[in-house]
C-alpha positions as CSV (number, residue, x, y, z in Angstrom):
1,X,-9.5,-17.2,18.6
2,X,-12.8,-17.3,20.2
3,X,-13.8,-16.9,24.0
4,X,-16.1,-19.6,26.0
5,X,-19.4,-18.3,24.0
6,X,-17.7,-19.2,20.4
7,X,-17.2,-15.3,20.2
8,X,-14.7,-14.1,18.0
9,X,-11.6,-12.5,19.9
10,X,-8.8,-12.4,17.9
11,X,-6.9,-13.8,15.0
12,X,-3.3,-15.1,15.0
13,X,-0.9,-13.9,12.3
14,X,2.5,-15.7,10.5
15,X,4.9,-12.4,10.7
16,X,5.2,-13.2,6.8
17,X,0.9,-12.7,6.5
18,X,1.2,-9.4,9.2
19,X,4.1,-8.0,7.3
20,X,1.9,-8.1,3.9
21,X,-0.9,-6.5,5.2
22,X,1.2,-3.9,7.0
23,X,3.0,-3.2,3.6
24,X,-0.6,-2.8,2.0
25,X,-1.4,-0.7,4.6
26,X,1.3,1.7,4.1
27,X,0.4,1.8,0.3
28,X,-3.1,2.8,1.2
29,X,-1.6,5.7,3.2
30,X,0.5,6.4,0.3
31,X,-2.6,6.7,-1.8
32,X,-4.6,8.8,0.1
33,X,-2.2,11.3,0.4
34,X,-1.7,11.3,-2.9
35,X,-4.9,11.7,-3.8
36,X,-5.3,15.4,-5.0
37,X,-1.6,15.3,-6.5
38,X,-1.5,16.5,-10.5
39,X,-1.9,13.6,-12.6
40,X,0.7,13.1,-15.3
41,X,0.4,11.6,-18.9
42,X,2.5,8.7,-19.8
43,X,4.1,11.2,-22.1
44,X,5.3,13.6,-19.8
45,X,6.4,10.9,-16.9
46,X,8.7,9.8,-20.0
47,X,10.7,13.4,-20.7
48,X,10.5,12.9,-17.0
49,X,12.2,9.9,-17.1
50,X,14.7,10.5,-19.8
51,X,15.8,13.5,-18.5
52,X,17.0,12.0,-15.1
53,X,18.8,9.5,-17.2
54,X,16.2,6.6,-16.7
55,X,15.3,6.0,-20.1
């Protein structure tokens, strides 16, 4: 959307589009709290796994 001038305003959305970057947005918030969290090898993350019963 633009005013009189041709300046930008705002933007207009499908629910579908806003819902998808919403959802990224929440994953990005996800990430950065993560971000000084132990990292875990692939091994570990597997006894992980297979001693919940997952694997």
């Amino acid at each position: 959307m633009t005013d009189r001038k041709g300046k930008r305003t705002g933007v207009v959305l499908s629910i579908k589009h806003y819902s998808r970057l919403m959802e990224d947005l929440h994953d990005l918030a996800v990430v950065a709290e993560r971000r000084d969290d132990k990292l875990v090898t692939i091994d570990e993350l597997k006894k992980r796994l297979h001693k919940r019963g997952f694997l």
